[in-house]
C-alpha positions as CSV (number, residue, x, y, z in Angstrom):
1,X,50.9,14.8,-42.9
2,X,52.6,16.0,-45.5
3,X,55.8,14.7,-47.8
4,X,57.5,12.7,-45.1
5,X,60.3,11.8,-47.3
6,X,61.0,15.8,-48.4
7,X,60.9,14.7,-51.8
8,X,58.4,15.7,-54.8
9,X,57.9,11.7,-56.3
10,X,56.1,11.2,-59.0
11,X,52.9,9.1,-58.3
12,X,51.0,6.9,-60.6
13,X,48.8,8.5,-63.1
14,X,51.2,11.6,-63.4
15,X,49.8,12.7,-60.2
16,X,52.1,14.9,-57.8
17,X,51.9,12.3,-54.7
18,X,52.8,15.4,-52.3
19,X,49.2,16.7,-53.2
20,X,47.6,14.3,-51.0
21,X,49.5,11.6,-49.9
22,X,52.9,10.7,-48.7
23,X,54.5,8.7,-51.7
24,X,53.9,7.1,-54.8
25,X,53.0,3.7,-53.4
26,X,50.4,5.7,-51.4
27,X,49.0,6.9,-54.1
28,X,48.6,3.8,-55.8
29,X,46.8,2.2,-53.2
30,X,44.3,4.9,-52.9
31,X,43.5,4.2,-56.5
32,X,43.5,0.3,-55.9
33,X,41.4,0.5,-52.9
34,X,39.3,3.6,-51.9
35,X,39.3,5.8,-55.3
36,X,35.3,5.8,-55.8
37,X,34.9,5.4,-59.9
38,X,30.9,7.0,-60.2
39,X,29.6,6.4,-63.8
40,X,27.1,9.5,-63.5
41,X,28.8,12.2,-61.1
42,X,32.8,10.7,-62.4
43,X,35.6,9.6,-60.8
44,X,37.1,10.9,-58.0
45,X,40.4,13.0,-58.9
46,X,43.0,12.9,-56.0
47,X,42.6,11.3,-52.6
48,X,41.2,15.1,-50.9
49,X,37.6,13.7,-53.2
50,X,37.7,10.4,-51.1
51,X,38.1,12.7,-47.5
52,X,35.7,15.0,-48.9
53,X,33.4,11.9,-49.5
54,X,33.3,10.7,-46.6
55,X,33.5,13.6,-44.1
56,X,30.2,14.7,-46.3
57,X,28.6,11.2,-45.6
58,X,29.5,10.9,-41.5
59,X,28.7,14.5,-41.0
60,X,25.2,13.6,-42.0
61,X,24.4,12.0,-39.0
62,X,24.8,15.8,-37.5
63,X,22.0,17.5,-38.4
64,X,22.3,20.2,-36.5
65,X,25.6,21.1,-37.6
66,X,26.5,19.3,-40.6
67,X,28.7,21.8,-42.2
68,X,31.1,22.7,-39.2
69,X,31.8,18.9,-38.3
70,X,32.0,17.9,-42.3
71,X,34.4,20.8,-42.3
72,X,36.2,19.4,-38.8
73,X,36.1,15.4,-40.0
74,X,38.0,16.9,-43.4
75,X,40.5,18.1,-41.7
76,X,41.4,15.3,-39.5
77,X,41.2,12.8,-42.6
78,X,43.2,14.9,-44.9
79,X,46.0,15.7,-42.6
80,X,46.6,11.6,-41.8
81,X,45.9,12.3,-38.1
82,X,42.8,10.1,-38.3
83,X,42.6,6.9,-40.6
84,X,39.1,5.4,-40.7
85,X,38.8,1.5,-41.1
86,X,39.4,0.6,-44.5
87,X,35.4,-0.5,-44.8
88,X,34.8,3.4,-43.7
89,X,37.2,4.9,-46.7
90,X,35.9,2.9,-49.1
91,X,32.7,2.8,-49.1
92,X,31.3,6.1,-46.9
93,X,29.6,8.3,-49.9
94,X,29.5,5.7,-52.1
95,X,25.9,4.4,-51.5
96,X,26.4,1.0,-52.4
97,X,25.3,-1.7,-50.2
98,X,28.3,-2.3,-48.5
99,X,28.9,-1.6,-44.6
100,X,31.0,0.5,-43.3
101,X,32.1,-2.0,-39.9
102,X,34.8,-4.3,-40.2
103,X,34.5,-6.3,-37.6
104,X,31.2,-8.7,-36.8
105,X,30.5,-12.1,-34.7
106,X,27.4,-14.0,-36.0
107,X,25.1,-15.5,-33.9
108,X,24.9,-18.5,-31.9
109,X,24.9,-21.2,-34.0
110,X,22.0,-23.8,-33.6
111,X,23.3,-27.3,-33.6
112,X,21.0,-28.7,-36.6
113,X,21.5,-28.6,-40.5
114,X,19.4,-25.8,-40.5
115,X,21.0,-23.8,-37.7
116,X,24.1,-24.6,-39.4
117,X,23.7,-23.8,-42.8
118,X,21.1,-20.6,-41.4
119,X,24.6,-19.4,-40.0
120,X,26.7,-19.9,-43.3
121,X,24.0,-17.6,-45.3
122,X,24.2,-14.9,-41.8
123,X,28.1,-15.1,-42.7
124,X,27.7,-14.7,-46.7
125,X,25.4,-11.5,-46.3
126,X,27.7,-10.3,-43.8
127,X,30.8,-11.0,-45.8
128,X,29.5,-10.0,-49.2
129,X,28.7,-6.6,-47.7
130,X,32.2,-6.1,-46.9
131,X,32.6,-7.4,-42.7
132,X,34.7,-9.7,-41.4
133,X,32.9,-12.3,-39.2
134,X,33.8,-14.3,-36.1
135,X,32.5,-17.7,-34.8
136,X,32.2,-19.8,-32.2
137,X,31.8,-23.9,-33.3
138,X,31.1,-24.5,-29.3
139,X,27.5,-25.3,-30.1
140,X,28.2,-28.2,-32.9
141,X,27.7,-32.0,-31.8
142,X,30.9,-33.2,-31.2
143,X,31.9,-36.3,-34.2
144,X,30.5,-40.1,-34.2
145,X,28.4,-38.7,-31.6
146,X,24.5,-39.6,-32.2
147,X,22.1,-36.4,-32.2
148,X,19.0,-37.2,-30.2
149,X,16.0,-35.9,-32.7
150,X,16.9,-37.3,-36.0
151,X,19.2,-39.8,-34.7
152,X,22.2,-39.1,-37.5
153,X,26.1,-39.3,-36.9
154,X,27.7,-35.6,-36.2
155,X,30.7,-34.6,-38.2
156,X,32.2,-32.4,-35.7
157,X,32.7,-28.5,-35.9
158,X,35.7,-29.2,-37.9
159,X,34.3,-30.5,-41.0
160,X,31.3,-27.5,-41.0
161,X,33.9,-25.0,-40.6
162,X,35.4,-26.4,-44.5
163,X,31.8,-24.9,-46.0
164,X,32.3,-21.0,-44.2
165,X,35.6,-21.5,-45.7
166,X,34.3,-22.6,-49.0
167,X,31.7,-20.0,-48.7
168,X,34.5,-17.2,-48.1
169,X,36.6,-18.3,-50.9
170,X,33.6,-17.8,-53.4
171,X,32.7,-14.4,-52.4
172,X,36.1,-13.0,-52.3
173,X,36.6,-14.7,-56.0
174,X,33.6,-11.7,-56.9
175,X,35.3,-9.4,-54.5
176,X,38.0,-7.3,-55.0
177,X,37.8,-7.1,-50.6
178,X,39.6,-9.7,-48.5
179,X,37.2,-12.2,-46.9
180,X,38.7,-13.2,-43.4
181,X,37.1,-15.1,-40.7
182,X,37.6,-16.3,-36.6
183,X,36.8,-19.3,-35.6
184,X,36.8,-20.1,-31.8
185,X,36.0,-23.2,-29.4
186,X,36.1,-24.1,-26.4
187,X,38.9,-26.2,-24.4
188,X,36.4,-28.6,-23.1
189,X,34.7,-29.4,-26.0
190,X,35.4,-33.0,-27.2
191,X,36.9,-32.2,-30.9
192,X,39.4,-29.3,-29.6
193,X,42.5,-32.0,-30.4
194,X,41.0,-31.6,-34.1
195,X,40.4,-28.1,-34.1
196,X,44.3,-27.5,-32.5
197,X,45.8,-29.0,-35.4
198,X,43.3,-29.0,-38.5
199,X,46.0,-25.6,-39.9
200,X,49.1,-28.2,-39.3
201,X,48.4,-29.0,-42.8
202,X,49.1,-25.4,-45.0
203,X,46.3,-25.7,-47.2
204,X,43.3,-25.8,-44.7
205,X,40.7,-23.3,-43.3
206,X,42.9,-20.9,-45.5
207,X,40.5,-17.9,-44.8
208,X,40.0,-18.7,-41.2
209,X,42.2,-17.3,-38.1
210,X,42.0,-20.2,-34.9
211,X,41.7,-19.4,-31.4
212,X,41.0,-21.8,-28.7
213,X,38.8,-20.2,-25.8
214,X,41.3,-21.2,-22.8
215,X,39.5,-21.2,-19.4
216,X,40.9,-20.2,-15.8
217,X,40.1,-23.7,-15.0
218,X,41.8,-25.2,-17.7
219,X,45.0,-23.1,-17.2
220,X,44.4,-24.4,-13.6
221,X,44.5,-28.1,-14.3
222,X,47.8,-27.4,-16.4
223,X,49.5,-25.9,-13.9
224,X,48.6,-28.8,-11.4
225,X,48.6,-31.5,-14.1
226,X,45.6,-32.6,-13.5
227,X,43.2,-34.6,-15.9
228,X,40.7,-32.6,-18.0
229,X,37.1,-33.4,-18.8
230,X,36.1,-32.8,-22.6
231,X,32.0,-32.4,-22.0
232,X,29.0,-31.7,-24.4
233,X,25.5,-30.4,-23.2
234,X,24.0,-33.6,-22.2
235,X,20.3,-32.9,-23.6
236,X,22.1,-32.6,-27.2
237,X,23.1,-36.1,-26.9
238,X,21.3,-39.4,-27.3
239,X,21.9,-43.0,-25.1
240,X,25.3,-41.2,-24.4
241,X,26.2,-42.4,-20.3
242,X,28.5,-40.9,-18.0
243,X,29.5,-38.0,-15.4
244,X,27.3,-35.1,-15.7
245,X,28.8,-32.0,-14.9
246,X,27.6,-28.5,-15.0
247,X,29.4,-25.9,-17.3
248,X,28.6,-22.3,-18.2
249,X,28.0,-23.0,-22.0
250,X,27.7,-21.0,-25.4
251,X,24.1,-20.0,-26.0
252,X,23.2,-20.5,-22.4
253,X,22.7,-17.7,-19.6
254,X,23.3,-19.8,-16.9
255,X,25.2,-23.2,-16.4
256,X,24.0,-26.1,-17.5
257,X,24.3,-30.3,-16.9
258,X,26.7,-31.4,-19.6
259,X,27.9,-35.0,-20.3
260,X,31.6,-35.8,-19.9
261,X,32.3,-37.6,-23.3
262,X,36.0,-38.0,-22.8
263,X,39.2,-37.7,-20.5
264,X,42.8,-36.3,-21.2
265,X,45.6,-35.1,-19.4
266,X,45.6,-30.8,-19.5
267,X,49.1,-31.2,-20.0
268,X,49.4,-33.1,-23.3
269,X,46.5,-30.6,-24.7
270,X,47.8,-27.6,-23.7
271,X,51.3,-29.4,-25.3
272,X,49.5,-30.2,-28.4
273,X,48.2,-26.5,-28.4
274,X,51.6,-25.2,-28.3
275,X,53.3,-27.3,-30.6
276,X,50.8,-26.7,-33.8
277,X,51.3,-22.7,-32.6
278,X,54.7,-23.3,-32.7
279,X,55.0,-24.9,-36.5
280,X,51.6,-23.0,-37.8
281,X,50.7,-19.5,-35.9
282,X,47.8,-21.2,-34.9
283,X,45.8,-21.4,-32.9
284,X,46.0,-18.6,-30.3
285,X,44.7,-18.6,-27.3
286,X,41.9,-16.4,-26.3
287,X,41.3,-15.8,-21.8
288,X,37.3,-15.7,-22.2
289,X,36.9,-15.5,-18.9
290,X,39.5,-12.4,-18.0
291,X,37.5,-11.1,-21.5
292,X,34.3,-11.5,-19.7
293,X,35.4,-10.1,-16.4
294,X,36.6,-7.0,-17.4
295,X,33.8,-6.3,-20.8
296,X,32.1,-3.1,-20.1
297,X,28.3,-4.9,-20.8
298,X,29.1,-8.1,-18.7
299,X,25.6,-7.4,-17.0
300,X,24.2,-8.0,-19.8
301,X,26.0,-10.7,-22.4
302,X,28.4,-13.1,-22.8
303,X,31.5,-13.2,-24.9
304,X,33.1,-16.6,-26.8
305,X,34.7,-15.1,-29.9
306,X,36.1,-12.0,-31.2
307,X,36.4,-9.9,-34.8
308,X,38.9,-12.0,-37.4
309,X,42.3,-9.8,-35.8
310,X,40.9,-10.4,-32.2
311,X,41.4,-6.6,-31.3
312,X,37.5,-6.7,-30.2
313,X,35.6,-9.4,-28.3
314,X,32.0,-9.3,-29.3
315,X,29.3,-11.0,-28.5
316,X,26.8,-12.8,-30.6
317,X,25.5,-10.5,-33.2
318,X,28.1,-7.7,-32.1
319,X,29.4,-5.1,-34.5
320,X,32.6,-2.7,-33.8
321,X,33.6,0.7,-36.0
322,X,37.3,0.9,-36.3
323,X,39.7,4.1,-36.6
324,X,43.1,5.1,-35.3
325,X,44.9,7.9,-34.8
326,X,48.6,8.2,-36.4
327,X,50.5,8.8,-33.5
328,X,53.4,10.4,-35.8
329,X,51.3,13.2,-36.8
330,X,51.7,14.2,-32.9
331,X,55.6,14.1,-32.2
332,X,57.1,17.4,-32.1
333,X,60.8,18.0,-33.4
334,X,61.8,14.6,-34.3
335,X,65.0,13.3,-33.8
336,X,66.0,16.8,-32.0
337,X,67.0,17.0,-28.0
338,X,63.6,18.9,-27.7
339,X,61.6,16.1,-28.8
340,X,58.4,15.7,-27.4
341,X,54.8,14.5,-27.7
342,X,51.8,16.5,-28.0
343,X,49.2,15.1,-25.8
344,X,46.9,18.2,-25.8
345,X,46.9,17.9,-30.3
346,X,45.5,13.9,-29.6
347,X,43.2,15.2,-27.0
348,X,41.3,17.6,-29.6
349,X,41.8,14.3,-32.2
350,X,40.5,11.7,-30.1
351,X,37.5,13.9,-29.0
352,X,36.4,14.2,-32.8
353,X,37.6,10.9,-33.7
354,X,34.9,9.6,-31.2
355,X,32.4,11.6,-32.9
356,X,33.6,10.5,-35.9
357,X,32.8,6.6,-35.0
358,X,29.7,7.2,-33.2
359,X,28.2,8.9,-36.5
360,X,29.3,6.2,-38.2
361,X,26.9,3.7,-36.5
362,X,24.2,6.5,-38.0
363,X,24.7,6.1,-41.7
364,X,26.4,2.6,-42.2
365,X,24.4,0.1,-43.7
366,X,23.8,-3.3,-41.6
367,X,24.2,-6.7,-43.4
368,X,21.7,-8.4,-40.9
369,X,19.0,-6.2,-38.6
370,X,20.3,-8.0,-35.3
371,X,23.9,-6.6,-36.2
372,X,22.1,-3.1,-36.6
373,X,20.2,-3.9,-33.0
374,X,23.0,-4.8,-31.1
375,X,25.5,-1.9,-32.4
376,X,22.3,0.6,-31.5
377,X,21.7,-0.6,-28.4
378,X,25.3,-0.6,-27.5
379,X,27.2,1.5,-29.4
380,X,30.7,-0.3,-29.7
381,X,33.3,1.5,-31.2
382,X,37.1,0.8,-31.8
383,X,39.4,3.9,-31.6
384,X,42.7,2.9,-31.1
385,X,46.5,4.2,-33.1
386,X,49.1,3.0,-35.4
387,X,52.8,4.2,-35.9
388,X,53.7,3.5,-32.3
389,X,57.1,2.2,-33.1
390,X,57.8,4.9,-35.4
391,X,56.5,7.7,-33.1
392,X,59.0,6.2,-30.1
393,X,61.9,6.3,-32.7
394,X,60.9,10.1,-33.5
395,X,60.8,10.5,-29.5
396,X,64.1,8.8,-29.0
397,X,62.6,5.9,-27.0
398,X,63.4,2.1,-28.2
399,X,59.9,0.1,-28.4
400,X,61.6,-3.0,-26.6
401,X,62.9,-1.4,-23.5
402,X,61.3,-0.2,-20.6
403,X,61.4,3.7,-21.6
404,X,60.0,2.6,-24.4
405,X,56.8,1.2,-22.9
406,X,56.6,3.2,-20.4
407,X,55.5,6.1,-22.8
408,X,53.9,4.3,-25.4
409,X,51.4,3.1,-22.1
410,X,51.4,7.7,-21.2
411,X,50.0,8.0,-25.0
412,X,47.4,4.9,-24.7
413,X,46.3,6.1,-20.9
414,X,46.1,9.5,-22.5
415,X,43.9,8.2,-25.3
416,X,41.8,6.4,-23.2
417,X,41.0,9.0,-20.8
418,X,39.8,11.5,-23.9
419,X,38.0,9.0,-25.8
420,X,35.9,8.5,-22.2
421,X,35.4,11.9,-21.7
422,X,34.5,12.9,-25.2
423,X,31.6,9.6,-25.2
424,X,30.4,11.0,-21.4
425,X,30.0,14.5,-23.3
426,X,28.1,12.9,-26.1
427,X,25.9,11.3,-24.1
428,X,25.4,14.5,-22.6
429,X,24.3,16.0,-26.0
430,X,23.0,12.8,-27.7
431,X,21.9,10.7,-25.0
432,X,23.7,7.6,-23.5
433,X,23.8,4.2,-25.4
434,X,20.5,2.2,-25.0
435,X,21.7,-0.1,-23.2
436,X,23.5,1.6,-20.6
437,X,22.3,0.8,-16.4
438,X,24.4,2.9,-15.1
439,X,24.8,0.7,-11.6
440,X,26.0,-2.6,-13.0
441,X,28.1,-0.1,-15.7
442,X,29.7,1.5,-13.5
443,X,30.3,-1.4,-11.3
444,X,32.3,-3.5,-14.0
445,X,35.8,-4.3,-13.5
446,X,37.6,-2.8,-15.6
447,X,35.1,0.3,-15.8
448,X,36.3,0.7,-12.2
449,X,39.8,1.0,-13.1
450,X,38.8,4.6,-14.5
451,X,39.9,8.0,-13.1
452,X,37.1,8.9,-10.2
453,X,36.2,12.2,-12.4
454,X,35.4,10.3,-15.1
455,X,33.2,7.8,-13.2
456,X,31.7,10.5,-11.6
457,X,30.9,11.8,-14.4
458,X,29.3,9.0,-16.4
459,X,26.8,8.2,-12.9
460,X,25.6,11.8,-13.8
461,X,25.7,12.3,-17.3
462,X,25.6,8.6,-18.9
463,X,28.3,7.6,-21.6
464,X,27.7,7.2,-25.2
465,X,29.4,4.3,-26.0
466,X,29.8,0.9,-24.3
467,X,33.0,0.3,-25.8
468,X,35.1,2.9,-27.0
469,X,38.5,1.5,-27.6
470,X,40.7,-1.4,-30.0
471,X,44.3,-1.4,-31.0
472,X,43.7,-3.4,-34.7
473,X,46.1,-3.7,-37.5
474,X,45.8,-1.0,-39.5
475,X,47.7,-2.6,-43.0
476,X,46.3,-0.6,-45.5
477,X,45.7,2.2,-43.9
478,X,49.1,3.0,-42.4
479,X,50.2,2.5,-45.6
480,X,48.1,5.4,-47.0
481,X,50.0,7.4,-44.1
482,X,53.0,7.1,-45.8
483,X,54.1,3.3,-44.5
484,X,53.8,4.4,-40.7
485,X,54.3,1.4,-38.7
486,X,51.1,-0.7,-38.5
487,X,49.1,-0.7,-35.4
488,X,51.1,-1.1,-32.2
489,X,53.4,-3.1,-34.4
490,X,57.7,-2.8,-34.3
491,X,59.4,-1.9,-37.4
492,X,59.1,-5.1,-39.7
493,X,62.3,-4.4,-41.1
494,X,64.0,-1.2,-42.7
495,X,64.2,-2.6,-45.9
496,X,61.5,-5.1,-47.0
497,X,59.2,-5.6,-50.4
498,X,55.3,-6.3,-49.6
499,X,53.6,-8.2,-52.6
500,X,49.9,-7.3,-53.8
501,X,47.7,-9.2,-55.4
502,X,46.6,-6.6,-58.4
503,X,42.9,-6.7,-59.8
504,X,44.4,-8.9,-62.7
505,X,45.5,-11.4,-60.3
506,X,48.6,-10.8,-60.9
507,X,51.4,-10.5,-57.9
508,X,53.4,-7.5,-57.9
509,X,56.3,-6.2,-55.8
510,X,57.1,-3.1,-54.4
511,X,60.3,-1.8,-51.8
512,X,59.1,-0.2,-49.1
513,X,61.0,1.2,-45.9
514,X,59.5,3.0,-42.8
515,X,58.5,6.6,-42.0
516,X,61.2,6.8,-39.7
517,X,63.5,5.7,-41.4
518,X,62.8,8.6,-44.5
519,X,62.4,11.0,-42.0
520,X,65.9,10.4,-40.6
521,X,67.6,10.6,-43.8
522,X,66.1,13.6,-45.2
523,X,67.0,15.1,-41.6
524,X,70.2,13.9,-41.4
525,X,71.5,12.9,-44.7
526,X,71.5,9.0,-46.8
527,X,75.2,8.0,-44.8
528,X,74.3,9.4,-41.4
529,X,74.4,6.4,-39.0
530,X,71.1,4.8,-37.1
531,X,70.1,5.5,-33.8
532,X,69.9,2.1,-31.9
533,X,66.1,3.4,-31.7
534,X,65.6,1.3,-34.8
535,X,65.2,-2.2,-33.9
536,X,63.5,-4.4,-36.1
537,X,60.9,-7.0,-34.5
538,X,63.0,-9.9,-35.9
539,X,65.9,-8.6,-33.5
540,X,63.8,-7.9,-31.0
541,X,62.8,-10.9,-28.0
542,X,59.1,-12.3,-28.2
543,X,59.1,-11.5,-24.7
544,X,59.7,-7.7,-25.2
545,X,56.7,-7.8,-27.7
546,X,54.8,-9.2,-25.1
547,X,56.1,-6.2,-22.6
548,X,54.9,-4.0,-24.5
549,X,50.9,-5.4,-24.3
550,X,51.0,-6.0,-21.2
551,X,52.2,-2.3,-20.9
552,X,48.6,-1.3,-23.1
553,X,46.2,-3.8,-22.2
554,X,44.8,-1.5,-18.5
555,X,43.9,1.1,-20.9
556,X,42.1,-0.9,-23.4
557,X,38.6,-2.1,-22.6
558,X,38.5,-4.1,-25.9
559,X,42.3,-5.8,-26.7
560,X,44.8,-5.8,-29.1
561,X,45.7,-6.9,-32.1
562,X,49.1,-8.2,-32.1
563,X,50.8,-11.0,-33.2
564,X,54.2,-12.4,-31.5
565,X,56.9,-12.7,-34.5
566,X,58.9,-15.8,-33.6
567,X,62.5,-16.1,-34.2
568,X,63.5,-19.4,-36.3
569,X,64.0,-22.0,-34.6
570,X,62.0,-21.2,-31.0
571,X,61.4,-24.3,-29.1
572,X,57.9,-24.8,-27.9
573,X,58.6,-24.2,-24.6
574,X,59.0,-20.4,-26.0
575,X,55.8,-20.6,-27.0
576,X,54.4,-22.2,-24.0
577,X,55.7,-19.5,-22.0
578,X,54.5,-16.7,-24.1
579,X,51.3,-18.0,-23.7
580,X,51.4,-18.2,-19.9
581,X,53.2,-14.8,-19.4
582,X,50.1,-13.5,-21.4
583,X,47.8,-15.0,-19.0
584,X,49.8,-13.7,-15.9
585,X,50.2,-10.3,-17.5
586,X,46.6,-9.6,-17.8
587,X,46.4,-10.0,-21.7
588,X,43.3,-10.9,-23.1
589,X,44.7,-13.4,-25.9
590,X,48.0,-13.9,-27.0
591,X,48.6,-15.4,-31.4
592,X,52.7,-16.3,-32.1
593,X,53.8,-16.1,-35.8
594,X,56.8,-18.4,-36.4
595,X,59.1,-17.0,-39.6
596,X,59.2,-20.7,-40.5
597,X,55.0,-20.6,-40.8
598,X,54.0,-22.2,-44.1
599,X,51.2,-19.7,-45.4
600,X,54.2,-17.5,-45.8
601,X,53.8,-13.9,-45.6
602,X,53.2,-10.7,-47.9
603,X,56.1,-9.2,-46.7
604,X,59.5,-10.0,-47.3
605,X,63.0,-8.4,-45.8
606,X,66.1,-7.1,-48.2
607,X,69.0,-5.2,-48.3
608,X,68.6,-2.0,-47.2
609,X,70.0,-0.8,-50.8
610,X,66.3,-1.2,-52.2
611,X,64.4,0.3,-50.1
612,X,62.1,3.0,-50.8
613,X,64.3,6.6,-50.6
């Protein structure tokens, strides 16, 4: 990318930060995070070593041509137009142990001590080699209830979920990688009033993100205020009477008689759902059944719980490879009359991007050899961007206002459409993912949404990847691109400090501003006023944010990770009716962060005076 402030800073170490990378804090991170330190062959110099690195490793996996795409992956990586996961950066090359996915879901998990705790070492090994992991507690006895084999009292899915989180804390003690976890249940499960408020108090489940798998029925009996049944499979349950109903159920292809162990009005859950939301962030709210309706491999698997950020539903034993392309690295005379974006300079990015991530699924390392069987046999990859707000600013276009979304959905239906073709001519060279039955594929909801060319096209030719695309928080990584606005994220603020935790444990500081913002004042000078182009999300309505998924979400077969900043002060009935615009606008899950939230945040907002120049 370049020096996008136009300056010639310093960077840590002595090092000319314009080398490489963007600025000095850039520079810093790639020594915190992805610098490889090799006792036999030495560390590695300047961040063109860690690009070098990895293109060498992911071009392995193209033995015919290894050379010309290690040459090609290079020069995507070292220009910042394509920023691997940070699992890739770090450890591609390396040859240590460690996976190069981010994203997992375990298994189902069996509802006996040794299902339980058969899950908690599946999570360890996944999380000690460097994934993220998602759950869903569906499957566990709800408490007081009576198990029929060994006849013992159930704690609830609550309780278990304190040992993943204990288990999480450990490892990332011996880690210098952030453990982070998704936990999921279902709205009818008898414990979900305990699951809806067990983050009320700050200092619980601290490594776990909450979502509540919220049903069409559900939403349903809401809307009508109707009563709600809370059921449990009934053969799990001993001397238990009552209703039996049937319910599709976690671990189960088809439905199956469950026992209705309580009663409560939809209203005053979906209430209590809001209100802990409201105070906490959590939990969000995850639409399993749109998610299921509209997954590319619904002939063949179902879908309760997603990666830790909830960009990817996955299903038990999924895996997902994650990149984005910096959408700033695309905009063409910034801040001029004449500016415009280069679709045909993505194209030729997305199609080696997808190459990129495919290979990837070649020479990563699997923590567990169903994880490695299920990303084989289906391929899953998670292409998405960052620096969408700052590339609409470069463009002229304000992210909360129709011309805003309106292009930012022209970049993502642009993306999508290359990302398809590029898989379809993949599968044309490579062959199709093993998985693939091209009638039920092709059939799929939101596969049918697809230009006719392209479906055409994959009933001839196959398609290489189930899955091909994510928008996930890219923290770090945007970062390394010179603090380009994370994900699909608006500006956080012009001005703000982000604390780190250094390898010390000590908390440091640093002033940051946005890429926009440094490009406009080297362009047009330290006094020259601001477009109203730069909006920061806290003066921007949670309704707009939610505009602007909405806008997305027909383009993305996975979903988006996004979270809703919240205003101080919102009323619940904000939040309720975030929550329900995100059902009628097609979202697949919807998370609010209230400023007032207790975990606080790693960011913090200043005077504009000390940001970084």
């Amino acid at each position: 990318m370049g020096n996008a402030s136009g300056t010639s800073e310093t960077a840590a170490g002595g090092h000319e930060a314009t080398a490489d990378l963007p600025n000095a804090f850039a520079w810093r991170l790639w020594e915190q995070k992805y610098r490889w330190s090799d006792p036999e062959h030495g560390d590695e110099l300047r961040p063109r070593d860690s690009w070098q690195r990895v293109a060498n490793a992911v071009a392995q996996a193209e033995p015919a041509q290894p050379d010309f795409y290690r040459q090609l992956f290079f020069d995507e990586l070292s220009a910042l137009r394509l920023l691997p996961g940070g699992r890739i950066l770090a450890g591609a090359g390396t040859g240590r142990a460690v996976t190069l996915l981010n994203c997992f879901v375990l298994g189902v998990i069996e509802d006996s001590i040794e299902g339980i705790f058969r899950a908690v070492q599946e999570a360890a090994l996944t999380m000690q080699r460097g994934g993220g992991v998602g759950l869903d507690f569906s499957t566990l006895r709800p408490s007081q209830m009576i198990g029929r084999r060994a006849g013992t009292v159930a704690s609830g899915p609550v309780p278990f979920m304190e040992i993943f989180d204990t288990t999480c804390r450990v490892l990332l003690s011996t880690s210098p990688r952030r453990g982070a976890m998704m936990a999921t249940l279902r709205c009818d499960h008898p414990d979900i009033e305990e699951f809806i408020t067990a983050k009320l108090r700050g200092d619980r489940l601290r490594h776990f993100n909450l979502s509540v798998q919220v049903s069409d029925a559900f939403l349903a009996a809401v809307e009508r205020d109707e009563p709600w049944d809370l059921v449990f499979p009934a053969e799990a349950l001993a001397g238990k009477s009552g209703q039996l109903v049937q319910r599709a159920w976690t671990g189960h292809p088809e439905p199956i008689p469950c026992r209705v162990c309580a009663r409560t009005p939809a209203r005053k859950l979906w209430t209590l759902l809001v209100e802990s939301a409201q105070h906490s962030g959590e939990p969000g709210v995850l639409f399993t059944d749109r998610i299921n309706r509209l997954n590319n491999l619904g002939y063949r698997e179902q879908i309760t719980s997603t990666n830790p950020c909830g960009e990817v539903p996955l299903p038990p034993y999924g895996a997902c490879d994650l990149a984005s392309l910096n959408l700033v690295q695309f905009v063409r005379e910034p801040f001029r009359v004449g500016a415009r974006f280069d679709f045909e300079a993505m194209d030729r990015s997305v199609e080696l991007a997808v190459r990129f991530l495919d290979d990837v699924l070649e020479v990563t390392p699997f923590p567990l050899e169903q994880e490695a069987a299920m990303a084989k046999g289906t391929r899953r990859i998670g292409l998405g961007v960052t620096g969408l707000a700052d590339a609409l600013i470069l463009l002229g276009r304000r992210y909360d206002l129709p011309e805003g979304r309106e292009l930012a959905a022209a970049i993502v239906r642009r993306l999508r459409d290359a990302a398809y073709r590029a898989s379809i001519g993949l599968a044309q060279e490579k062959g199709p993912f093993p998985f693939f039955e091209p009638a039920p594929y092709l059939n799929g909801a939101w596969v049918r949404t697809l230009p006719p060319q392209l479906r055409s096209a994959i009933a001839v030719h196959g398609i290489r990847n189930g899955q091909l695309l994510a928008l996930a928080p890219t923290g770090s990584i945007s970062l390394l691109a010179g603090n380009v606005s994370s994900g699909v994220e608006p500006l956080f603020a012009l001005a703000y400090r982000r604390r780190r935790v250094e390898r010390d444990g000590t908390i440091t500081e640093h002033p940051l501003s946005p890429y926009a913002l440094r490009l406009w004042r080297e362009l047009e000078g330290l006094e020259a006023a601001l477009p109203p182009t730069f909006v920061e999300s806290q003066s921007m309505s949670p309704h707009a944010q939610l505009e602007m998924l909405a806008a997305l979400q027909p383009f993305i077969d996975g979903a988006i990770s996004k979270t809703i900043n919240l205003p101080a002060g919102q009323p619940a009935d904000v939040v309720a009716r975030l929550f329900e615009l995100a059902d009628q606008r097609g979202l697949k899950g919807c998370t609010v962060f209230p400023s007032s939230a207790p975990m606080g945040s790693v960011l913090e907002r200043e005077g504009a005076e000390h940001g970084e120049h």
